[in-house]
C-alpha positions as CSV (number, residue, x, y, z in Angstrom):
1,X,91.6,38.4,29.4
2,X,89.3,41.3,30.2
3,X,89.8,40.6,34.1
4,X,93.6,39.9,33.9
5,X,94.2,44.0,34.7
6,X,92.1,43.8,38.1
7,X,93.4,40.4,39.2
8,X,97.5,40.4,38.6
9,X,97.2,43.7,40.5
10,X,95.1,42.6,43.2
11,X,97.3,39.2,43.4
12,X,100.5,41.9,43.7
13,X,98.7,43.7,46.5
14,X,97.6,40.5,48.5
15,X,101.5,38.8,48.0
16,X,103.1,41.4,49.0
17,X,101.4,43.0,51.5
18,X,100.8,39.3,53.1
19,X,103.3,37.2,54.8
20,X,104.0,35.7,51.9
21,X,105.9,38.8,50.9
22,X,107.6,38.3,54.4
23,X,108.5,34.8,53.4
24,X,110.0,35.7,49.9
25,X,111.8,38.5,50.8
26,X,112.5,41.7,49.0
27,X,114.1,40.0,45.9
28,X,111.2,37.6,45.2
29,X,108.4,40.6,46.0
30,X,110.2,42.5,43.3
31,X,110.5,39.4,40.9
32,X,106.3,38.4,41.7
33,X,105.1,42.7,41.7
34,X,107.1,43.2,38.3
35,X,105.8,40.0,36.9
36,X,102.0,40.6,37.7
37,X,101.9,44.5,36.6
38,X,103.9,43.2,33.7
39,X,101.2,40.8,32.9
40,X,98.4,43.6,33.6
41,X,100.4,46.1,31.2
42,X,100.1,43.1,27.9
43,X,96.6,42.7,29.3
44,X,95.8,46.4,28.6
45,X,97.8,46.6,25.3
46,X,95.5,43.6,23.9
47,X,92.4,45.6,25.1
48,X,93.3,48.6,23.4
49,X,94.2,47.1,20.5
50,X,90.5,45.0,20.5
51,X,88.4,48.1,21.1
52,X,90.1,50.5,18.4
53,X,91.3,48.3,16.0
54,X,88.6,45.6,16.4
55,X,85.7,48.5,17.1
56,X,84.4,46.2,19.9
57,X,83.5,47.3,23.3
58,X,83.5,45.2,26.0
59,X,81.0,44.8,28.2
60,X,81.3,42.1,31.7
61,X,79.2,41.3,34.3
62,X,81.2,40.2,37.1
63,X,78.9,39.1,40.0
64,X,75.5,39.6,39.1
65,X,73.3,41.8,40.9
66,X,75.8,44.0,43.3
67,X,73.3,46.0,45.5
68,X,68.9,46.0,45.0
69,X,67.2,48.4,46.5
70,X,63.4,48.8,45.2
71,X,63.4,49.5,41.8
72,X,66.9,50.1,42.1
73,X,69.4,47.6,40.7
74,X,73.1,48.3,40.7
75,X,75.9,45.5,39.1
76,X,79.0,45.4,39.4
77,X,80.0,45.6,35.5
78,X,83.5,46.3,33.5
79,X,83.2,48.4,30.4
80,X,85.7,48.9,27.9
81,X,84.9,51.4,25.5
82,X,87.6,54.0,23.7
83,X,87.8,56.3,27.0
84,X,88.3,53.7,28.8
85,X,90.8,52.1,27.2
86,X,92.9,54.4,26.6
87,X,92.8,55.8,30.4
88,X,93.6,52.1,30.8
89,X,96.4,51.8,28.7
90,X,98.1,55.0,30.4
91,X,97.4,54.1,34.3
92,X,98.9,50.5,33.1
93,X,102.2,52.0,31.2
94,X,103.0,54.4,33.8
95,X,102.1,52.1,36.6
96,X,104.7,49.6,35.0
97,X,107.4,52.0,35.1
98,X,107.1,53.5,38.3
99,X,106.6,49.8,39.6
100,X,110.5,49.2,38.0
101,X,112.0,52.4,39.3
102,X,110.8,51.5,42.5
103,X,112.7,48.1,43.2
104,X,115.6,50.4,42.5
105,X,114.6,54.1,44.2
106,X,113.6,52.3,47.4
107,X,115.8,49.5,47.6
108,X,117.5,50.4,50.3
109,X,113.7,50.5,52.3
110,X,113.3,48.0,55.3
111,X,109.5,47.5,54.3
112,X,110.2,48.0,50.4
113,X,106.9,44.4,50.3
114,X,104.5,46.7,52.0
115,X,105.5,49.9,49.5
116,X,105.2,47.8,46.7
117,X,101.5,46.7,47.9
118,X,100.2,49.8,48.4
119,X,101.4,51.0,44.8
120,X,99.4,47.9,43.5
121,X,96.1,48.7,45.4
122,X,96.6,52.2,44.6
123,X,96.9,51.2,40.6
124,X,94.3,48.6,41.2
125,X,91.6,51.1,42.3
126,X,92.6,52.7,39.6
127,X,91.8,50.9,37.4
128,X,88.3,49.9,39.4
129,X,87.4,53.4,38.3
130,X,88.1,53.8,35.0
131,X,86.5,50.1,33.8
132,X,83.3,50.8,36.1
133,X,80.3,50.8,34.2
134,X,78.2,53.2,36.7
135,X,78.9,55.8,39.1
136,X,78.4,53.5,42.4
137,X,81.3,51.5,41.1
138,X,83.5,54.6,40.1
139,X,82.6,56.1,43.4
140,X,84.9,52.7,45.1
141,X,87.4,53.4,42.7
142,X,87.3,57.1,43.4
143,X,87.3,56.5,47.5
144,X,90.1,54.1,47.1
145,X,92.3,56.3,45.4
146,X,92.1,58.7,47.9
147,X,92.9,55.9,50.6
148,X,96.0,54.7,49.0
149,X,97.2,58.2,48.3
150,X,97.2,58.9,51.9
151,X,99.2,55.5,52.8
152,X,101.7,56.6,50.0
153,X,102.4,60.3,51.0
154,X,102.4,59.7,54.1
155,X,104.8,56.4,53.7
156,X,107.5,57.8,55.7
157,X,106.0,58.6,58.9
158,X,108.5,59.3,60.9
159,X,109.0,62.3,59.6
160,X,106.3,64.9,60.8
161,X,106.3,66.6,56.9
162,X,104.8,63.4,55.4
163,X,102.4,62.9,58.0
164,X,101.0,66.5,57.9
165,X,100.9,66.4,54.2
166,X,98.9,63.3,54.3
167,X,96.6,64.5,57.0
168,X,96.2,67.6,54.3
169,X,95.7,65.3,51.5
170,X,92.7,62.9,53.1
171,X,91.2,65.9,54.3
172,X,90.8,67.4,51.0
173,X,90.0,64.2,49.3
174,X,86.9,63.4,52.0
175,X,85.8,66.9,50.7
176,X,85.5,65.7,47.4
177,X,84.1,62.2,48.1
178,X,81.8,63.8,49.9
179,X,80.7,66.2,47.1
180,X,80.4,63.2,44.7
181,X,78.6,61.0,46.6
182,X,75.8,64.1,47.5
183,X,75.4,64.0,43.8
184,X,75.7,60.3,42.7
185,X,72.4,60.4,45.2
186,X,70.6,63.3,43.3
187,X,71.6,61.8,40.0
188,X,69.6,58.8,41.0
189,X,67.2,60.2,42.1
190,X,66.5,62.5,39.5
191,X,67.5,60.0,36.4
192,X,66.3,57.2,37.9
193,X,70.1,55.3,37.0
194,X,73.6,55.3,37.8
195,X,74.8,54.5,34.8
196,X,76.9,56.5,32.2
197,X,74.9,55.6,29.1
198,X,71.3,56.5,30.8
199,X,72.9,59.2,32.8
200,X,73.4,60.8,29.1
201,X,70.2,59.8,27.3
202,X,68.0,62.0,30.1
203,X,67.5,65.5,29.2
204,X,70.2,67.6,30.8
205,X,67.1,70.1,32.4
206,X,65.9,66.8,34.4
207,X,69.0,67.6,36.2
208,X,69.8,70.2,38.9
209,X,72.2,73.2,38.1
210,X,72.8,72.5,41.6
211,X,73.9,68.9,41.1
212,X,76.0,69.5,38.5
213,X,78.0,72.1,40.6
214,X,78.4,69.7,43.4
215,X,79.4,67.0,40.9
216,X,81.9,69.9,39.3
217,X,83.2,70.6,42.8
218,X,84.3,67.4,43.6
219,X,86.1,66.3,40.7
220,X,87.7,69.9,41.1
221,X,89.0,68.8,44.2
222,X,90.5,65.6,43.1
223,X,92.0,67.0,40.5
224,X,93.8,69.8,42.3
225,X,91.9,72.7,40.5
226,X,91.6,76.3,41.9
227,X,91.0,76.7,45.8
228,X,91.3,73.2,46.3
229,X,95.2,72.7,45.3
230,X,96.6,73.4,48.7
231,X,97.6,69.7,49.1
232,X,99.2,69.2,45.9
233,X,102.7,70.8,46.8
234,X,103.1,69.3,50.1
235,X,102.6,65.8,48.8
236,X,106.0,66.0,47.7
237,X,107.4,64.5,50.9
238,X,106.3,60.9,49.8
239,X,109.0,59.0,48.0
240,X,109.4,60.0,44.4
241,X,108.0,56.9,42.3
242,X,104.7,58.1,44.5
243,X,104.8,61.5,43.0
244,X,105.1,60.2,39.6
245,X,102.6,57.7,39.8
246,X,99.8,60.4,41.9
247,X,100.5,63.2,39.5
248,X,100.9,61.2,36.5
249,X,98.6,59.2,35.7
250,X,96.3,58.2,38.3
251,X,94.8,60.4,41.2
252,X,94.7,64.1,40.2
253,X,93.4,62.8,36.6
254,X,90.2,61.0,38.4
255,X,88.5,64.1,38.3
256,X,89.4,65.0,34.7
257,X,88.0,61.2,33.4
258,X,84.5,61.8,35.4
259,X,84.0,65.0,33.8
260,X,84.4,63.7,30.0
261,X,82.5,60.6,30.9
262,X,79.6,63.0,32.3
263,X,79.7,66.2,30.2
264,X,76.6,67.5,32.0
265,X,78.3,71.1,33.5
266,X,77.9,74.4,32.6
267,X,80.4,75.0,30.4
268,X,81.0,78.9,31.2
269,X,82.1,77.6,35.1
270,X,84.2,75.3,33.5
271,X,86.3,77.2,31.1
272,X,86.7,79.9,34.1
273,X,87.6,77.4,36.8
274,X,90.4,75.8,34.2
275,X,91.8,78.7,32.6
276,X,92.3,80.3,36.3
277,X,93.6,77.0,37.0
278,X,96.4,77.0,34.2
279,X,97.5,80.6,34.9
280,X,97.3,80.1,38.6
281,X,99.8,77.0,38.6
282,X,102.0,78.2,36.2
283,X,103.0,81.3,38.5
284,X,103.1,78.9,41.6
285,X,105.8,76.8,40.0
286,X,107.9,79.7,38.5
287,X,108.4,80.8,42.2
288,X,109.2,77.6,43.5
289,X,113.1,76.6,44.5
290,X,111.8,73.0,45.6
291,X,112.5,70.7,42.3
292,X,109.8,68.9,42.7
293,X,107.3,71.3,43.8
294,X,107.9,72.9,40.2
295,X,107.3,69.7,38.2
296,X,104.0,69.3,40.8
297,X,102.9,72.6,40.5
298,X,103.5,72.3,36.2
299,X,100.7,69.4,36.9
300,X,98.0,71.5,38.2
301,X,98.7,73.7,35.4
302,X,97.9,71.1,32.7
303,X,95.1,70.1,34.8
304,X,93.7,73.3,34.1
305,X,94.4,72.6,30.1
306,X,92.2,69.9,30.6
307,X,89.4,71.2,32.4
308,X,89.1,73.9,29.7
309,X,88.8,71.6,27.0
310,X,86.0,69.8,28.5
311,X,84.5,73.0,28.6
312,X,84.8,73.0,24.5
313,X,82.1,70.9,23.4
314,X,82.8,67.4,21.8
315,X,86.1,67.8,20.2
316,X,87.3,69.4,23.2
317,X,86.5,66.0,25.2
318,X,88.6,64.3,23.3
319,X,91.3,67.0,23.1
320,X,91.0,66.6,27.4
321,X,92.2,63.2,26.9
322,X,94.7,63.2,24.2
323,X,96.3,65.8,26.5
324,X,96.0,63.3,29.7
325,X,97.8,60.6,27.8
326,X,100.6,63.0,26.4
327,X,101.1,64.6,29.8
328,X,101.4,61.2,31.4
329,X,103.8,60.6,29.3
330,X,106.3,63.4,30.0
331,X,105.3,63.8,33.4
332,X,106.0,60.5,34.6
333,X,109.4,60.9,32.7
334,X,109.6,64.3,34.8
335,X,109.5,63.0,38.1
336,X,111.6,60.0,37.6
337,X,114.5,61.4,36.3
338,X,114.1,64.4,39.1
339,X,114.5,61.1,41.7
340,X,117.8,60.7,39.9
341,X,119.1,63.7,40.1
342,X,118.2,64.1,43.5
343,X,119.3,60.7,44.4
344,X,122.9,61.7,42.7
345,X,123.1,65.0,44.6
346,X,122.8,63.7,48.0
347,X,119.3,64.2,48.9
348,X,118.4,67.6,48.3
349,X,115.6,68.9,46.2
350,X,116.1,72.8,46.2
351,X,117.8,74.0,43.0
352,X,119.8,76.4,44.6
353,X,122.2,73.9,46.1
354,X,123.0,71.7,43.0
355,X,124.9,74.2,40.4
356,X,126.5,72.4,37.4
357,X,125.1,69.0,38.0
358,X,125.4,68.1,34.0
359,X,129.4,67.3,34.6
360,X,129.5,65.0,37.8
361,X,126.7,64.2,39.8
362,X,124.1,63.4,37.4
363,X,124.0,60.6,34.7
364,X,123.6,62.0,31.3
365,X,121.1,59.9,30.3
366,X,119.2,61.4,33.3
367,X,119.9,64.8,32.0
368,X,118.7,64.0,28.9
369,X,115.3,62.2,29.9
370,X,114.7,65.8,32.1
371,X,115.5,67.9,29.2
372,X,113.4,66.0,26.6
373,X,110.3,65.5,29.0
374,X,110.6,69.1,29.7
375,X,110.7,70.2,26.2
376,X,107.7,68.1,25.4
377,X,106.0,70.3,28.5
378,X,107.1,73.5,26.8
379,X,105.1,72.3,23.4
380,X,108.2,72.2,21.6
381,X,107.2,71.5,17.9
382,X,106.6,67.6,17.0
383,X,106.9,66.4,20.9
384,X,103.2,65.2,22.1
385,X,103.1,68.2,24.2
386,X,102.9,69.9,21.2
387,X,100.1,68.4,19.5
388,X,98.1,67.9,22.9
389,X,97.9,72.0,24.1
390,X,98.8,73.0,20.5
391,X,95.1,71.5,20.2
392,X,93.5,72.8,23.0
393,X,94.6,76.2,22.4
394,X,93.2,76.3,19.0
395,X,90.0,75.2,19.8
396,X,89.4,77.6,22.6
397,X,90.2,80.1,19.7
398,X,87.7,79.0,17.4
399,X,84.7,77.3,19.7
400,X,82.1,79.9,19.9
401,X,81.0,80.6,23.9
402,X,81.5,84.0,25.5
403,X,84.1,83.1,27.6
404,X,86.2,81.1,25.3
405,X,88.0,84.4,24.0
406,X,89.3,85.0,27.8
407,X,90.3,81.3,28.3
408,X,92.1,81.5,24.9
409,X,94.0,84.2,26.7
410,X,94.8,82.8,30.1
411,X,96.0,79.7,28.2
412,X,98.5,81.4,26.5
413,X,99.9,83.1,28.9
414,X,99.8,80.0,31.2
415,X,102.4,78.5,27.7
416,X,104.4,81.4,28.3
417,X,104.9,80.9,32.3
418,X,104.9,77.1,31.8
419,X,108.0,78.0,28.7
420,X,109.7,80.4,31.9
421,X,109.8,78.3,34.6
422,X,110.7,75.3,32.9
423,X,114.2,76.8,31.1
424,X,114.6,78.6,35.0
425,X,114.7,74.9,35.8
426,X,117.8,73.6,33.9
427,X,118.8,77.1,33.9
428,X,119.1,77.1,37.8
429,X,119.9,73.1,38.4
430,X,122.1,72.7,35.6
431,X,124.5,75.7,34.2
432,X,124.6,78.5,36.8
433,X,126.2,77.9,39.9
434,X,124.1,79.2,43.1
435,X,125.7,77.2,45.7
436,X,129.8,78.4,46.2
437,X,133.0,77.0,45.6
438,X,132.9,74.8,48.0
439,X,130.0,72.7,47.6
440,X,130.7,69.1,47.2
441,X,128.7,66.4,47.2
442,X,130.5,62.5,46.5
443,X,127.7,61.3,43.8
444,X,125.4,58.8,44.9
445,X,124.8,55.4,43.1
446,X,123.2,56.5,39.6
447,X,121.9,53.0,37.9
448,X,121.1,53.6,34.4
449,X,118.6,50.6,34.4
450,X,116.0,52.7,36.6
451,X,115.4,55.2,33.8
452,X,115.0,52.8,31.2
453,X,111.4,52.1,32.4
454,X,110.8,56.2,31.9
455,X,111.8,56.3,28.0
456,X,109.8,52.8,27.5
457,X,106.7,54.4,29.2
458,X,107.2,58.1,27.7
459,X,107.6,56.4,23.5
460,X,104.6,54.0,24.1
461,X,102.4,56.8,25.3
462,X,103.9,59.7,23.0
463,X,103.0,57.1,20.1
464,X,99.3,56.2,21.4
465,X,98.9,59.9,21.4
466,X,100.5,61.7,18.5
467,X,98.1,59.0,16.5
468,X,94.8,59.6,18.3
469,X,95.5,63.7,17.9
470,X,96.5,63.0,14.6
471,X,93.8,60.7,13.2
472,X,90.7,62.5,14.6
473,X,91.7,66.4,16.1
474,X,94.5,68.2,14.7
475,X,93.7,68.1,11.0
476,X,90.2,69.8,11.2
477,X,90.7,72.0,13.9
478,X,94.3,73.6,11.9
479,X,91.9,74.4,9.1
480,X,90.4,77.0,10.6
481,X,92.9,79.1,12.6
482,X,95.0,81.8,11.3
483,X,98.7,81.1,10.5
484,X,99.7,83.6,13.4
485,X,97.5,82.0,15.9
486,X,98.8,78.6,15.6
487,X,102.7,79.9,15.6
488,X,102.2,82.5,18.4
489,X,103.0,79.4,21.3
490,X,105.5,78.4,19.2
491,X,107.1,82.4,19.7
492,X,106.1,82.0,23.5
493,X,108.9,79.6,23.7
494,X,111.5,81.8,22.7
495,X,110.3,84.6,24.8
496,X,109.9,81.9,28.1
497,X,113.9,81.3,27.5
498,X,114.8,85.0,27.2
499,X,112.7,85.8,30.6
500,X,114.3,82.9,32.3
501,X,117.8,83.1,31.6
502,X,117.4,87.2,32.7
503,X,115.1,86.5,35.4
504,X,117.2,84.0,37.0
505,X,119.9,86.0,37.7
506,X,117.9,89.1,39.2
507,X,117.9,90.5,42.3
508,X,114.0,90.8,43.0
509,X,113.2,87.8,41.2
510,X,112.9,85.8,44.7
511,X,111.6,88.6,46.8
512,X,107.7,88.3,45.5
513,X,106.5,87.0,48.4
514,X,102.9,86.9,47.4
515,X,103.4,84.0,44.8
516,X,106.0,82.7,46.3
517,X,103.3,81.6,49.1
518,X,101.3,80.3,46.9
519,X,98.9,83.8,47.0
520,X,98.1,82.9,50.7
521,X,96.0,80.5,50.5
522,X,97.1,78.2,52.8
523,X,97.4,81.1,55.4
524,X,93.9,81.6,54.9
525,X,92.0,78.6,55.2
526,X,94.2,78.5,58.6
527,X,92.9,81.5,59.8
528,X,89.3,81.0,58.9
529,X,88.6,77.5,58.4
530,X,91.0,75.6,60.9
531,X,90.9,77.5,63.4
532,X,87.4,78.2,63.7
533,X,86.9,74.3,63.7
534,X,89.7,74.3,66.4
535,X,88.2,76.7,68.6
536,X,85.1,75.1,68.5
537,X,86.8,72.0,69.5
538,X,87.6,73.4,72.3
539,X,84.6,75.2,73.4
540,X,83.0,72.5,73.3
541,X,85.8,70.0,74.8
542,X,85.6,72.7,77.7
543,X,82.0,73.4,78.2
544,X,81.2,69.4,77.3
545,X,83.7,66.9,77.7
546,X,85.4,68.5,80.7
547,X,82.4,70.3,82.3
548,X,78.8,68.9,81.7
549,X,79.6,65.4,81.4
550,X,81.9,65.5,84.1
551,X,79.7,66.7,86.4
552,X,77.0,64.1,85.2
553,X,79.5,61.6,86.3
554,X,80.1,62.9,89.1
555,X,76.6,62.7,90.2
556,X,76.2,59.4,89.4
557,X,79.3,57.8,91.8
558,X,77.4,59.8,94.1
């Protein structure tokens, strides 16, 4: 049972990407892909339900000794423990549902077998990481990941956007491999192990400062935190159900799940690298007009949650991932319904041409989905949302580090942008009008069966975390925060609607260039980085390729 997750979705992969999927067509790769992640979802479910109700970790060795070198012996294990399962149960839910929105969303695709299989291998390495029992197998997980993302964004190839934006995206993911690998290396070779458990039990001075920035850096770049979240927005041009399943629950929360496995950072560059994060995203995505670029740019926001509540000591650990689960939850429900809406309005994803799509071109069960998911996003009172950064927030109030006071800070005004941009949302899609008299789109084909796998996989994992918050966080933490401090996000809200609804309508409101470019950061690794790299290219092209060598050859035919 334990080895039913990896092998239905490595079966998916290998039918459908094979020419068997050739042989069975589109219907009967939709019939065998649904089927297998269908049998990996109850797989999951069953392993939850052992580990937390049964209190029994799992523990598998799957082909003996993987690599010996020396002293050195590495298997190739799967662990279940409560991290793990839990990152398991949400990679499998939301994998599940973007797997059935798909068969809809890309019906229409001529190669719809070979989409499917890369969204199988993508949720199998997935899941490689998060049952690995030691960094080495992680690391495949981690590289494979980045693999698939870059096969997914870049799906649509001919169209020059999507194969930039992969480009962009590999790039920064080999950055971050790299990074990790550097310091799975030095954590061998200064705790003698690669795995978790032994990683743990060393004394955290037996390991580099050094180390444990490298290994900081490149979960940082995985999971789209400050200076490394220039790819993020341009991965847009994939295909929706690729959106939702990378910013959901799979690639940009790698980095999260390695840092709570391995809390061996220094917790002062973590709280300042998250809270920046938060604040940082929050203002990207209230001066974005792209639809999806606002829900993308509301991830790396909650990234940034996340990363400061690892920085909070043990509770905060678990407050990181009750916050993952919830914010897979909406999230996923996010970027679904957005496909619908942009499906019904005829292909466009900037807000300023749709206008009054609540009437006729979107489906109101769409509408609905989008407005509870975003309200959960907001923290409106008893959503998961809620709980999840209701938690976080409080704890940065009351966990004792320096720094902690300024997170505290950052994070609430992060709630209020996040509040802001998300009512500018509806506000600007839904009730004003941006787009003239004449606009007039004939509403596409709006299926209500594709958003029926959003609500299943946003009530499962709202459930799953509303009782882990409740049960083991919210309760003690409450206890000692003042009344006002718990209700002031609450009163953030309210103050997010007022500044969206007047801000909307403004003049000025779109003429802030500097955020509107993202604070120029693309523009400047171009003009430092790229081109640097470029011009050495060619100096070296020039004085190598097309001069030295040359002439070396030219000598010899002599």
């Amino acid at each position: 049972m334990f080895c039913f997750v990896l092998l239905s979705l490595l079966l998916s992969f290998f039918i459908n990407g094979s020419f068997i999927g050739r042989y069975i067509g589109h219907r009967g790769s939709m019939i065998v892909s649904i089927s297998l992640c269908f049998v990996s979802l109850v797989t999951s479910i069953l392993i939850w339900y052992e580990v937390i109700f049964g209190s029994c970790e799992a523990y598998i060795n799957l082909f003996g000794t993987w690599i010996s070198i020396g002293t050195m012996n590495i298997n190739w294990d799967v662990y279940y423990d409560s991290l793990s399962v839990h990152m398991l149960l949400t990679v499998s839910v939301v994998s599940f549902a973007v797997h059935c929105y798909s068969m809809v969303y890309m019906k229409a695709d001529p190669h719809l077998n070979l989409f499917i299989s890369y969204l199988s291998l993508f949720t199998f390495f997935m899941v490689v990481l998060v049952s690995a029992n030691n960094m080495l197998g992680m690391f495949v997980g981690f590289e494979g990941i980045g693999i698939c993302s870059y096969l997914l964004i870049g799906y649509w190839s001919h169209r020059l956007a999507a194969s930039k934006s992969a480009l962009k995206a590999i790039v920064v993911n080999r950055i971050s491999d790299g990074l990790l690998l550097w310091s799975i290396i030095w954590l061998w070779w200064y705790t003698g192990s690669l795995e978790y458990d032994l990683i743990l039990l060393n004394d955290s001075n037996n390991i580099s400062s050094f180390i444990s920035v490298a290994l900081l850096l490149g979960c940082m770049a995985k999971s789209v935190q400050i200076i490394f979240h220039v790819w993020l927005a341009d991965s847009m041009e994939g295909p929706t159900p690729v959106s939702a399943l990378i910013h959901a629950a799979t690639l940009v929360t790698a980095g999260i799940y390695v840092m709570v496995r391995l809390s061996i950072f220094d917790n002062t560059l973590v709280l300042l690298v998250g809270s920046l994060t938060a604040i940082m995203g929050g203002i990207f995505g209230l001066f974005q007009n792209d639809l999806k670029r606002v829900i993308a740019f509301s991830t790396c926001s909650q990234l940034g949650y996340m990363m400061v509540s690892v920085g909070l000591g043990e509770f905060g650990v678990e407050a990181s991932m009750s916050h993952l689960m919830s914010h897979a939850s909406f999230k996923a429900g996010l970027f679904l319904a957005a496909g619908v809406v942009i499906t019904s309005s005829g292909g466009y994803q900037h807000m300023g041409r749709y206008g009054g799509l609540t009437g006729s071109h979107c489906t109101l069960f769409g509408y609905l989905t989008l407005l509870l998911c975003g309200l959960s996003l907001m923290g409106l009172p008893e959503t998961s949302g809620f709980y999840s950064k209701e938690t976080i927030i409080n704890l940065s109030y009351v966990y004792f580090h320096p720094f902690a006071e300024y997170a505290h800070t950052l994070l609430l005004l992060a709630a209020f942008v996040t509040c802001t941009y998300t009512i500018k949302l509806f506000v600007q899609s839904f009730f004003y009008d941006f787009s003239g008299l004449d606009f007039n789109i004939s509403p596409a084909s709006k299926p209500k069966s594709i958003l029926l796998s959003v609500a299943f996989s946003v009530l499962l994992l709202d459930i799953v975390a509303k009782i882990w918050i409740g049960t083991s966080l919210l309760s003690g933490i409450l206890f000692f925060v003042p009344w006002l401090v718990k209700t002031l996000p609450v009163g953030l809200i309210i103050a997010g609607f007022l500044t969206a609804t007047t801000a909307v309508t403004s003049k000025s409101f779109s003429i802030i260039r500097f955020n509107a470019t993202r604070w120029g950061f693309d523009q400047l690794y171009a003009r430092t980085i790229i081109w640097a790299v470029l011009d050495w290219g060619r100096i070296t092209w020039t004085a190598g390729d097309k001069g030295l060598f040359a002439v070396n050859n030219q000598k010899v035919c002599f």
